[in-house]
C-alpha positions as CSV (number, residue, x, y, z in Angstrom):
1,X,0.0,0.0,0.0
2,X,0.8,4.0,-0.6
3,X,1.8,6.0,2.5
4,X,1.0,9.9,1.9
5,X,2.5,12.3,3.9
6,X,1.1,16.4,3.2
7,X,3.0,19.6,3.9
8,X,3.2,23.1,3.2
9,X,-0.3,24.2,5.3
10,X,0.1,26.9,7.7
11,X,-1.7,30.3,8.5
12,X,-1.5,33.2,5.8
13,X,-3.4,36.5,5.1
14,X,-6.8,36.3,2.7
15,X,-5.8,36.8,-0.7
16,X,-2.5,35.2,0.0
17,X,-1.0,31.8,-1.5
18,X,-0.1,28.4,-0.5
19,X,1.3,25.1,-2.6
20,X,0.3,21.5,-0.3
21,X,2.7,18.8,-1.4
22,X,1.7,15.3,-0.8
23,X,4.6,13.1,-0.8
24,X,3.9,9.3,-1.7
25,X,6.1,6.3,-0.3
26,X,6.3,2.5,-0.4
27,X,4.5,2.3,-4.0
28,X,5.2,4.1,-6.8
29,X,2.3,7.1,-7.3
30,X,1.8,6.3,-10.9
31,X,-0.4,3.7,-10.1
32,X,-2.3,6.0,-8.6
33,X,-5.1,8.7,-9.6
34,X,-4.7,11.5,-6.5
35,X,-7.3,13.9,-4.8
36,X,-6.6,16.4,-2.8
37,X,-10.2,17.3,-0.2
38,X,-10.8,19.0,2.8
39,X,-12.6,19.1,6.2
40,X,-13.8,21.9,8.2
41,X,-14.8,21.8,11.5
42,X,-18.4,20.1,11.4
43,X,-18.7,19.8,7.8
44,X,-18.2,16.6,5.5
45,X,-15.1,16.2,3.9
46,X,-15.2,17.4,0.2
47,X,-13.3,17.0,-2.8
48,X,-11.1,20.3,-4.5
49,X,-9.2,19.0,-7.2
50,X,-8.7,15.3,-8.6
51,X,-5.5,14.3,-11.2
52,X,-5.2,11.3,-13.1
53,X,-2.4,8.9,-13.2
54,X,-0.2,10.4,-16.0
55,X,-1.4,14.3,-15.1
56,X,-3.0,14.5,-18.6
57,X,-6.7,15.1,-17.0
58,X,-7.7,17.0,-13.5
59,X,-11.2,17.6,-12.1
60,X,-11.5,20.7,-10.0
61,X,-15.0,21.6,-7.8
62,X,-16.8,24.8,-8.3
63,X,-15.8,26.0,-5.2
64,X,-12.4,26.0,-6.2
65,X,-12.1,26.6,-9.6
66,X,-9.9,28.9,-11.3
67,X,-8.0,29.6,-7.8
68,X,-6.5,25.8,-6.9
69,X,-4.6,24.0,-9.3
70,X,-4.0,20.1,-8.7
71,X,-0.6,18.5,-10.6
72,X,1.8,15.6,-9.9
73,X,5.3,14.8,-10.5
74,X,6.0,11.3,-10.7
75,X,9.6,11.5,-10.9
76,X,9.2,12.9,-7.4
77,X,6.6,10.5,-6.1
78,X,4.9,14.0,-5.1
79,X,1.0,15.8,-5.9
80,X,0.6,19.7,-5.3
81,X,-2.0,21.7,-4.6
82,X,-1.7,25.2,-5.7
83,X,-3.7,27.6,-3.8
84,X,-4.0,31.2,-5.2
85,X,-6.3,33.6,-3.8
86,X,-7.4,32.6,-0.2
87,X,-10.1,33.0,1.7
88,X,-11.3,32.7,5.5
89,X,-13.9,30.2,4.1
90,X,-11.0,28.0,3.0
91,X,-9.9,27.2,6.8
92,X,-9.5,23.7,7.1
93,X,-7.8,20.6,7.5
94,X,-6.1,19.6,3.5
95,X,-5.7,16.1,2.9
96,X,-4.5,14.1,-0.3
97,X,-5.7,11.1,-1.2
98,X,-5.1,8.1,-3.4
99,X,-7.7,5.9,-5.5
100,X,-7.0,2.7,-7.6
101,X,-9.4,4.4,-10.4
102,X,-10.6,7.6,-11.0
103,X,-13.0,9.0,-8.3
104,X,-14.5,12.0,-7.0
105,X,-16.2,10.9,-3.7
106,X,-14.0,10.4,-0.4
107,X,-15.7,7.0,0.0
108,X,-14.0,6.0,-3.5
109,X,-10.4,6.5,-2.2
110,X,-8.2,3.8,-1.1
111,X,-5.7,5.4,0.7
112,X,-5.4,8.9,2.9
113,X,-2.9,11.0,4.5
114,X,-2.9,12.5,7.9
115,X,-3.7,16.0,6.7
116,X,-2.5,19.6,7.2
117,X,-4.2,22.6,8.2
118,X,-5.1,25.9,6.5
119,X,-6.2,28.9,8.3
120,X,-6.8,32.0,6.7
121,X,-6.8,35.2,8.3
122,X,-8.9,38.7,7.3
């Protein structure tokens, strides 16, 4: 199985950037198509940004759309979330995840990791 390890979270000014890496170990991340999601406090977990294996195709959510930016390098066993423009409504814990096909729902990923946490000041 893939272990996922994120970084790069920490607290920043609205209308300030970030870049979440999700560093893959113990199988190569090709295999796998990555998501990136997150969790607020006392709301579901939802999906921003999904990539598939070879990086040719992403899916982003509305919510996000046209300020996040999902990639991968697989050289690097490592998936990025670029985050551009932030808001105080984007506080929350970022985790990545991996799926053995292409998915959009949390309950379709295989594997998750431990998550990092984005808080956005005014």
């Amino acid at each position: 199985q893939v272990q996922l390890v994120e970084s790069g979270g920490g607290l920043v000014q609205a209308g300030d950037s970030l870049r979440l890496s999700c560093a893959a170990s113990g199988r190569t991340l090709s295999n796998y198509v990555m998501g990136w999601f997150r969790q607020a406090p006392g709301k579901e977990r939802e999906v921003l940004a999904v990539i598939t294996r070879s990086g040719a195709s992403t899916y982003s959510a509305d919510s996000v759309k046209g300020r996040f930016t999902i990639s991968r390098d697989n050289a690097r066993n490592t998936v990025y979330l670029q985050m551009n423009s932030l808001k105080p409504e984007d506080a929350a814990v970022y985790f990545c995840a991996a799926s053995t096909a292409f998915a959009i729902q949390p309950s379709e990923f295989d594997y998750w990791g431990q998550g990092t946490q984005v808080t956005v000041s005014t």
